[in-house]
N, C-alpha and C positions, 0 to 999 in steps of 0.2 A: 639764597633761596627765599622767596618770595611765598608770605602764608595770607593766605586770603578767607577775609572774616564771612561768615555765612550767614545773613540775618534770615533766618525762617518767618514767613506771613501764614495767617491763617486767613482765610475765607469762608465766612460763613453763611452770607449771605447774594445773593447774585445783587447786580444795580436794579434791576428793575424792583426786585420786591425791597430792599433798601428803602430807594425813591415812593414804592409804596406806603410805606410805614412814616416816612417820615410825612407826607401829605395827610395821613389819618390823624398824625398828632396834633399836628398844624390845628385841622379842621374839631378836635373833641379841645383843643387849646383856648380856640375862639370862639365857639358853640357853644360847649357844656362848663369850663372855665373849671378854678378850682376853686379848693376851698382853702383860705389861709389862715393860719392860726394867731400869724405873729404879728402883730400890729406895726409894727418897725416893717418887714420884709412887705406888706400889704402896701402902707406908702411909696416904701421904692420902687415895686414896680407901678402903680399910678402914678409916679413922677415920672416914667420912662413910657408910657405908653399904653399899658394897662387900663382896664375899664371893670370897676364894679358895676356888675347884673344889680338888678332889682332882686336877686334873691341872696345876697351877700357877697357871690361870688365874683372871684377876680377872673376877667375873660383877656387873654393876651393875643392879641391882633398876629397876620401874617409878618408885617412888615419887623416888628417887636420882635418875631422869632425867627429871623433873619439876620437881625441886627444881631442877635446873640449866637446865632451860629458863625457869623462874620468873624467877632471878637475872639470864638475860642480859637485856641490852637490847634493845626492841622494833624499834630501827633502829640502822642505822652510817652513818656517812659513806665511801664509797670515794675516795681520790685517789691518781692517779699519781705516779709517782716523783719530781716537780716540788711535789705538794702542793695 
């Protein structure tokens, strides 16, 4: 007898508004930039492509947040505090 495993997906969001949200961030990424505290993380990303604003903040280009979506993984595993 053959038992077949069930992986259940949740959908929460449709592609289009996704694809939405992720161009919004893109654009407040490289527009409004953040604010970094850590002087070590602050380097790292200006040695990766980053750009300090004239008002301290670090503003991270499209291509930069491309490249970092590239690198992550296409999935993760979630487990509770058990494992």
């Amino acid at each position: 007898m053959s038992v077949e495993t069930i992986r259940p997906t949740m959908r929460l969001l449709s592609d289009e508004l996704a694809e939405r949200i992720i161009g919004e961030a893109r654009d407040l990424l490289a527009d409004v930039g953040l604010e970094v505290a850590h002087d070590e993380v602050t380097e790292l990303l200006l040695a990766h492509g980053a750009e300090r604003a004239a008002d301290g903040r670090i503003r991270i280009g499209g291509e930069m947040c491309d490249r970092a979506v590239e690198s992550a993984p296409s999935s993760f595993k979630l487990y509770d505090r058990d494992g």
